[in-house]
C-alpha positions as CSV (number, residue, x, y, z in Angstrom):
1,X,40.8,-26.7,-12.7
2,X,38.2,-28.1,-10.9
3,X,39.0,-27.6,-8.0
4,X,39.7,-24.2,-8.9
5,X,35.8,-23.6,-10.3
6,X,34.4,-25.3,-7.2
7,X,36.3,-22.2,-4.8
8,X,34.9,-19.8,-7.2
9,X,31.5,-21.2,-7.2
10,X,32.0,-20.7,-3.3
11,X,32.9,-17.7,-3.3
12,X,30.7,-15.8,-5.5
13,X,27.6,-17.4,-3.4
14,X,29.2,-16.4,0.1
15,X,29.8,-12.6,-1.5
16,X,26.3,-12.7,-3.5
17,X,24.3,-14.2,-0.7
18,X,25.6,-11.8,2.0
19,X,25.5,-8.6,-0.4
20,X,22.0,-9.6,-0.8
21,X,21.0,-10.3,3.2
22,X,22.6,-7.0,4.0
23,X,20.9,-4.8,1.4
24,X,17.4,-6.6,2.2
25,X,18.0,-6.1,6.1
26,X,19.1,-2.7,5.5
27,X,15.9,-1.5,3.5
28,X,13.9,-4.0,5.9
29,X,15.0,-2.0,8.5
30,X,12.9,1.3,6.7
31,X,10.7,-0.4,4.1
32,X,8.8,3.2,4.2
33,X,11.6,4.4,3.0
34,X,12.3,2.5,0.6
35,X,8.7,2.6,-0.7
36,X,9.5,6.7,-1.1
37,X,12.5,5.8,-3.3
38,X,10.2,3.0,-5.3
39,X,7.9,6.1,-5.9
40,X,10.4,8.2,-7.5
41,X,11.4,5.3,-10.3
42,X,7.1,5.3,-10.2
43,X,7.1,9.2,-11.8
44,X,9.8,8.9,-13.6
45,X,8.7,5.7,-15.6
46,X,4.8,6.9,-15.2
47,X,3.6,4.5,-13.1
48,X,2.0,6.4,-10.3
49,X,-1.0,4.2,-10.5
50,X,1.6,1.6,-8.4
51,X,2.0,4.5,-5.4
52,X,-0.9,2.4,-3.2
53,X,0.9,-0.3,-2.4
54,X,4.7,0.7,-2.9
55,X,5.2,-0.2,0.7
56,X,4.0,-3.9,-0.1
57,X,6.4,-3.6,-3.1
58,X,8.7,-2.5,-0.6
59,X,8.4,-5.1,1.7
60,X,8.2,-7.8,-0.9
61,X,11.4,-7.0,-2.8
62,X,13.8,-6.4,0.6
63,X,12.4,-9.8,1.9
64,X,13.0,-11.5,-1.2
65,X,17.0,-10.1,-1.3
66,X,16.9,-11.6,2.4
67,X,15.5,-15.1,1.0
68,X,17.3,-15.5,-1.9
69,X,20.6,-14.6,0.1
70,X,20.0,-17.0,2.5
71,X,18.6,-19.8,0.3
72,X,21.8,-19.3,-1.5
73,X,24.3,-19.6,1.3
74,X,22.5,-22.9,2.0
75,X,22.5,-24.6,-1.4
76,X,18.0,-24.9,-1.4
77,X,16.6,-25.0,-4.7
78,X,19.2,-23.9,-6.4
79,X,17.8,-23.3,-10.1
80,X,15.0,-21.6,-8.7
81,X,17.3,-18.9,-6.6
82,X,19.6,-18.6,-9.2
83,X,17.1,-17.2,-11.8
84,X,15.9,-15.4,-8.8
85,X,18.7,-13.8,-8.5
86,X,19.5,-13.0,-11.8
87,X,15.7,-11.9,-13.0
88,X,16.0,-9.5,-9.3
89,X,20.2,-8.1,-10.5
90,X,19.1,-7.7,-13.6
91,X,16.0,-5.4,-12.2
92,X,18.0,-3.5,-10.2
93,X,20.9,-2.9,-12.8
94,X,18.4,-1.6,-15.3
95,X,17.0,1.0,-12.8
96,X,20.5,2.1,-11.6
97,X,21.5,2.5,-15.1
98,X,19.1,4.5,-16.2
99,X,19.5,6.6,-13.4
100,X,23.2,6.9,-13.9
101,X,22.5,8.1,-17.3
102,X,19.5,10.4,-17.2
103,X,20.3,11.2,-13.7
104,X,16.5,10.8,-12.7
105,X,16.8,9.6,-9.4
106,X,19.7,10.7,-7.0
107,X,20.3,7.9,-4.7
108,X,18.9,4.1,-5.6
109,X,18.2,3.1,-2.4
110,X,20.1,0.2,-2.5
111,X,21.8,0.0,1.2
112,X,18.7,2.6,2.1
113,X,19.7,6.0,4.3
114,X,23.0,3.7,5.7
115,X,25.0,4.0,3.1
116,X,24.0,6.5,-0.3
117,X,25.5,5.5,-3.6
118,X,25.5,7.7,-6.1
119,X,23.7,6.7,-9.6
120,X,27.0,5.2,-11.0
121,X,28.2,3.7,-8.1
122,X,24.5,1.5,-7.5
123,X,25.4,0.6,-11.3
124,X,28.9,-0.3,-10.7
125,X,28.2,-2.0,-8.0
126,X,25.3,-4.1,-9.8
127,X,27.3,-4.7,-12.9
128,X,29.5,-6.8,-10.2
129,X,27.1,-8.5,-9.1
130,X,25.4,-9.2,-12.0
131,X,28.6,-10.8,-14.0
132,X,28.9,-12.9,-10.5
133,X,25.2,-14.1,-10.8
134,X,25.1,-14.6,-14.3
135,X,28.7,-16.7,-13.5
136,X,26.3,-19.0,-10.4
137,X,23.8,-19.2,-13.1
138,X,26.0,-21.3,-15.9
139,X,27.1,-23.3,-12.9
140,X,24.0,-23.9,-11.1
141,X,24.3,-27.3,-11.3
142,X,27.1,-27.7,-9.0
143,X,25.8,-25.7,-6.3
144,X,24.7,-28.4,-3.5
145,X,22.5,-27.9,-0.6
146,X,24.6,-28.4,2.7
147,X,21.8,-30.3,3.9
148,X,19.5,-32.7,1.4
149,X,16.5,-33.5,3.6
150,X,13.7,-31.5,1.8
151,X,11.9,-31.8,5.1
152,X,14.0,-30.0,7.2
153,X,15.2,-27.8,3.8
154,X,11.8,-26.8,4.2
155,X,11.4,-26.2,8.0
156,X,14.4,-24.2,7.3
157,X,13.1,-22.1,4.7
158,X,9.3,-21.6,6.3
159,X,10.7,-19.6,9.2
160,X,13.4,-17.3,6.9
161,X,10.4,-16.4,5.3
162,X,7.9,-15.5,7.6
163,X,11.1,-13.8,10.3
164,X,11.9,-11.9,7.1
165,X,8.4,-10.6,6.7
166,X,7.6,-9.8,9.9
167,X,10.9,-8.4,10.1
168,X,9.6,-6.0,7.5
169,X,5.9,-5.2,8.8
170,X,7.3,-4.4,12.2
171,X,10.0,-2.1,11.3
172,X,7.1,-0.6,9.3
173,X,4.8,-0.2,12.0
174,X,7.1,0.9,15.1
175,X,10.1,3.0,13.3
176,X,13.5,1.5,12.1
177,X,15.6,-0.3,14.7
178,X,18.5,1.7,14.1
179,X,17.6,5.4,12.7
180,X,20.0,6.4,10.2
181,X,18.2,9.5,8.8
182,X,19.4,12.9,10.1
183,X,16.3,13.0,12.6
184,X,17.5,10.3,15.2
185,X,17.3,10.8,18.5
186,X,19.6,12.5,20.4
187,X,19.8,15.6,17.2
188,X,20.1,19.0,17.7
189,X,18.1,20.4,14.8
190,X,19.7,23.4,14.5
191,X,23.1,22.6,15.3
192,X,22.8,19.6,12.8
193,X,21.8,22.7,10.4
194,X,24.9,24.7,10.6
195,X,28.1,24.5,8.5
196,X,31.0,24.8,10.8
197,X,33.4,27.8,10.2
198,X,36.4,26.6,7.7
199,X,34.6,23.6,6.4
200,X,35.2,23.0,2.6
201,X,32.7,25.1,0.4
202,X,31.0,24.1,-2.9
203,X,34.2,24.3,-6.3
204,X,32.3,25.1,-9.3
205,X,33.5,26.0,-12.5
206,X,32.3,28.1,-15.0
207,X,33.4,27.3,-18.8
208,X,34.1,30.3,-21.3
209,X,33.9,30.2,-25.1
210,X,36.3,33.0,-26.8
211,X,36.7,34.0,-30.3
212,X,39.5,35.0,-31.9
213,X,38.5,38.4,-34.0
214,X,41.1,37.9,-36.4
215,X,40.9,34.4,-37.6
216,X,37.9,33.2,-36.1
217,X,39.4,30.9,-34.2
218,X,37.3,29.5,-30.8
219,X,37.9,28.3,-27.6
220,X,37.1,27.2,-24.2
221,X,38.4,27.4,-20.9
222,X,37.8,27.6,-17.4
223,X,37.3,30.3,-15.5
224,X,40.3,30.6,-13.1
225,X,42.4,30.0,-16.5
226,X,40.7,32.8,-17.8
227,X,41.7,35.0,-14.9
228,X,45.4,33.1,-15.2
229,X,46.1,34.2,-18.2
230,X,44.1,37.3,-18.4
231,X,43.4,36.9,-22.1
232,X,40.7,39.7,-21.5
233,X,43.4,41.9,-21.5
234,X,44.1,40.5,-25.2
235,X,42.1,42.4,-27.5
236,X,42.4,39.9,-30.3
237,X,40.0,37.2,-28.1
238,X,36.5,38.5,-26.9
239,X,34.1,36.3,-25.0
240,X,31.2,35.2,-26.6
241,X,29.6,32.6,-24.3
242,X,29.2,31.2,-20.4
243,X,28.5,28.2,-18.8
244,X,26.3,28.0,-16.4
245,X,28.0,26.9,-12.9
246,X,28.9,23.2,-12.8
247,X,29.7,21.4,-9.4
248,X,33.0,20.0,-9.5
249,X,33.6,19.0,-5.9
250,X,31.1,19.0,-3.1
251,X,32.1,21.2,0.0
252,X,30.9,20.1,3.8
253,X,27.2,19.1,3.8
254,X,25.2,19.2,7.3
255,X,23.3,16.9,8.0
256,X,20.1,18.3,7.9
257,X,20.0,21.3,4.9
258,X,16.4,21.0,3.4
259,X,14.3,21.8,6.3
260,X,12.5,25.3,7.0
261,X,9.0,25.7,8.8
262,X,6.6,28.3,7.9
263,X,3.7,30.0,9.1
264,X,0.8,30.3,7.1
265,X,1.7,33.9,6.1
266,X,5.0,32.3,4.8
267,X,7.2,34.0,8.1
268,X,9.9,31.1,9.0
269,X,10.0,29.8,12.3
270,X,12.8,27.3,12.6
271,X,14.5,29.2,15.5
272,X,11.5,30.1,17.3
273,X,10.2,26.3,17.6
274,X,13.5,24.4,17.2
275,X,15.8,26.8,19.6
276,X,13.1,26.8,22.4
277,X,14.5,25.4,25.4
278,X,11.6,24.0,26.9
279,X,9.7,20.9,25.9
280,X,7.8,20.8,23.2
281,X,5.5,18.2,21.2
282,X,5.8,18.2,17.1
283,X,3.5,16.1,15.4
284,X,4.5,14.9,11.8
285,X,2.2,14.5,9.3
286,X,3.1,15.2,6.4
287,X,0.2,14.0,4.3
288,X,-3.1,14.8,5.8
289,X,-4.9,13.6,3.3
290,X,-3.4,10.2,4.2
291,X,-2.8,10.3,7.9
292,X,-4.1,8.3,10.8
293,X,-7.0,10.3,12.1
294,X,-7.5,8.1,15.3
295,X,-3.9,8.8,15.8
296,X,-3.7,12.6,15.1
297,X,-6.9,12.4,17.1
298,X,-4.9,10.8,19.9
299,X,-2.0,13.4,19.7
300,X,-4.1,16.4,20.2
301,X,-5.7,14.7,23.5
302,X,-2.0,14.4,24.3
303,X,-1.5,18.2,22.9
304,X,-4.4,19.5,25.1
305,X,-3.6,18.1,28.4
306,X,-0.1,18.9,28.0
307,X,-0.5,23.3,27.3
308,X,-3.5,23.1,30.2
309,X,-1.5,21.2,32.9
310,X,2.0,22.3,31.5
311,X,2.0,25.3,29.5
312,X,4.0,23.2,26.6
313,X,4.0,24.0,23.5
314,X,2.4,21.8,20.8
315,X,2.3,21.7,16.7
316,X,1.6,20.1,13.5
317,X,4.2,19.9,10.8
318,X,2.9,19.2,7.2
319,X,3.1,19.7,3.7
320,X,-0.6,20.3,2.9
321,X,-1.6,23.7,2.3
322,X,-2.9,26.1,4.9
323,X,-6.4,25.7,3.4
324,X,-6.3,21.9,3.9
325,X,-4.8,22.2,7.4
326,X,-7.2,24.6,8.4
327,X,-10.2,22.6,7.4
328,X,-9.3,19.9,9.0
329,X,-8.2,21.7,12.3
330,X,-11.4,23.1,12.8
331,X,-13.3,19.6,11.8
332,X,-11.2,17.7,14.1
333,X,-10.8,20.6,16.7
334,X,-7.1,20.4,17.2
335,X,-5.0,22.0,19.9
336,X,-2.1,21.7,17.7
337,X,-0.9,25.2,16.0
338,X,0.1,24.4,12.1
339,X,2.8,25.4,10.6
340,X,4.4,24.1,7.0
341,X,7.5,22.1,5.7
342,X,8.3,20.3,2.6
343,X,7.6,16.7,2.7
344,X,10.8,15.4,2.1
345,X,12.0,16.5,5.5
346,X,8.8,15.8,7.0
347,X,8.8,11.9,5.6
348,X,12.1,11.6,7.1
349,X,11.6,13.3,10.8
350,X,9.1,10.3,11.5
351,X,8.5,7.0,8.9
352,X,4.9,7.7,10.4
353,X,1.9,9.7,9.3
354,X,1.4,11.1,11.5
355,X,4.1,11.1,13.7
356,X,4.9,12.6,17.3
357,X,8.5,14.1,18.4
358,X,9.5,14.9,22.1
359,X,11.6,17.9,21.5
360,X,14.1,19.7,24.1
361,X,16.0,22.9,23.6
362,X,16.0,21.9,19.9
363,X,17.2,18.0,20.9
364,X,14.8,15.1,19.7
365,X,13.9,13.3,23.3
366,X,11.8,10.5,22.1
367,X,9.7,9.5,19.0
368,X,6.8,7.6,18.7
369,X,4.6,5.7,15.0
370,X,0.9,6.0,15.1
371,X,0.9,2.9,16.2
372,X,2.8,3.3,19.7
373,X,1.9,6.7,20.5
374,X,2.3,7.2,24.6
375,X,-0.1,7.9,26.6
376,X,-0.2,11.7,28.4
377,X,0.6,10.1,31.8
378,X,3.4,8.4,30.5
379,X,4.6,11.4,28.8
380,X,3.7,13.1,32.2
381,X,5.5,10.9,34.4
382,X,8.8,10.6,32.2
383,X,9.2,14.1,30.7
384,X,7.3,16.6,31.7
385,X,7.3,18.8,35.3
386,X,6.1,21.7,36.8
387,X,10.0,24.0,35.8
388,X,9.0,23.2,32.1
């Protein structure tokens, strides 16, 4: 029996501790991201005072489900990562639980753009891991470092925690290692837009409520049984009530279905700017109350050299309104023509504000943060020639 609790112990720490690496990596690898979906649990709960520093939230909770993980796998100060871990699962399963229920907030977060869970499937998935930790937790005791020299358990530990962090700071500075929102490079906008022909459409159902003139009776049904049995052709039933449409099963999605770009008189340009086949230079910034002035500064030195010497076209995406944009257009002089998006696309085009995209023939080239933004004669030299 021992024997038996000692494998279980082991395995529940190998599954735990690498559940918990992967889902900190994976946010770690877009803590901006994840600071976005921290904001949504922030309205819903009313605590937008916390918005300032949800990225240092962000960063602080993905490195600490990197160092619990890995201070687990390798036995150091147990008790302390245990209750850890189980203060941290039983965090998460709260939120996922009450977004399961009241169906707040879409998608947790919890493996970040990689993988989306549904509300119920984040809680399913934390109730796991929570019975698993609470399980670790009654048998703390016999969890055993693999090595019990708290000198090197602590030159160990020193550099998991400051890899982990920087990890975090320099995926937030210089863009996700590996881009898995729908704006990676390589993406045909457009194309990435479009729902092929034959793909599975959107099976709702509408419920009816009938009464039975002669007794009273009631009852409901759906409406392709309604048409199956044509019971409006019964004169004893008459309907009395309709649901409204309820999804029953998703049809194709593509990829990208939430973007359209507006002028300021509201006329759409989506296949004007993203189905030009030349170059062109988008600038993201989707806050401009927020946004790197040096930087947008930067892009329209870019922005003007480029239409002068090359005739390319060059805009700003955002979500402010055209009076904002204007205002600070003229302050700041920009080349850049403005048009209008919601944010939600806009945030994931570019984790930067503001951002710059090298488009061509509607294909994203090349992105750069504000803080590795090109320099025109490297933008010159690369991508841009006289046939443009």
């Amino acid at each position: 029996m021992q024997k038996r609790i000692k494998s279980l112990i082991w395995g529940a720490r190998i599954f735990v501790g690498l559940l918990f690496i992967f889902s900190g990596l994976i946010k770690l690898n877009d803590p901006l991201g994840f600071s976005y979906k921290l904001e949504e649990y922030f309205e819903v709960f009313h605590l937008v005072f916390l918005n300032p520093i949800s990225v240092f939230l962000s960063i602080f909770l993905c490195s600490l489900e990197v160092i619990l993980g890995v201070l687990l796998l390798a036995g150091f100060y147990a008790k302390k990562v245990v209750w850890g871990l189980l203060l941290l699962i039983i965090f998460f399963t709260f939120l996922t639980f009450y977004s399961a229920v009241f169906n707040v907030v879409k998608t947790c977060g919890c493996f970040g753009d990689a993988i989306p869970l549904t509300p119920w499937q984040s809680f399913s998935k934390d109730l796991v891991l929570l019975l698993l930790i609470v399980f670790l937790f009654i048998h703390k005791g016999a969890i055993h470092p693999f090595i019990k020299n708290k000198n090197i358990q602590i030159g160990i530990t020193a550099p998991v925690v400051i890899l982990t962090i920087w990890f975090g700071l320099f995926t937030y500075n210089f863009l996700p290692i590996i881009d898995f929102l729908p704006y990676k490079v390589g993406v045909n906008i457009l194309e990435a837009m479009k729902i092929p022909k034959g793909a599975p459409q959107d099976v709702y159902v509408i419920t009816y409520t009938l009464k039975n003139k002669k007794t009273g009776e009631e009852k409901k049904m759906s409406d392709q049984e309604y048409l199956k049995t044509k019971i409006y052709e019964d004169s004893h039933w008459e309907l009395i009530a309709s649901s409204d449409p309820k999804l029953i099963k998703a049809g194709y999605q593509p990829k990208i279905k939430d973007l359209n770009v507006y002028d300021a008189q509201g006329v759409n340009y989506n296949n004007e700017i993203f189905g030009n086949p030349y170059v062109n230079l988008v600038a993201v910034a989707w806050n401009l109350d927020k946004t790197n002035k040096k930087a947008l500064g930067d892009i329209n030195a870019i922005a003007i050299n480029a239409v002068e010497n090359y005739n390319i076209r060059s805009i700003l995406l955002t979500s402010n309104s055209a009076q904002d944009a204007e205002q600070l257009s003229k302050k700041m002089k920009l080349m850049l023509e403005v048009f209008y998006a919601d944010a939600v696309p806009l945030k994931s085009m570019v984790r930067s504000n503001p951002g710059l995209i090298l488009l061509k023939n509607g294909v994203i080239i090349k992105k750069w943060p504000a803080a590795a933004l090109p320099t025109y004669d490297e933008l010159e030299k690369n991508y841009f020639s006289k046939d443009e």
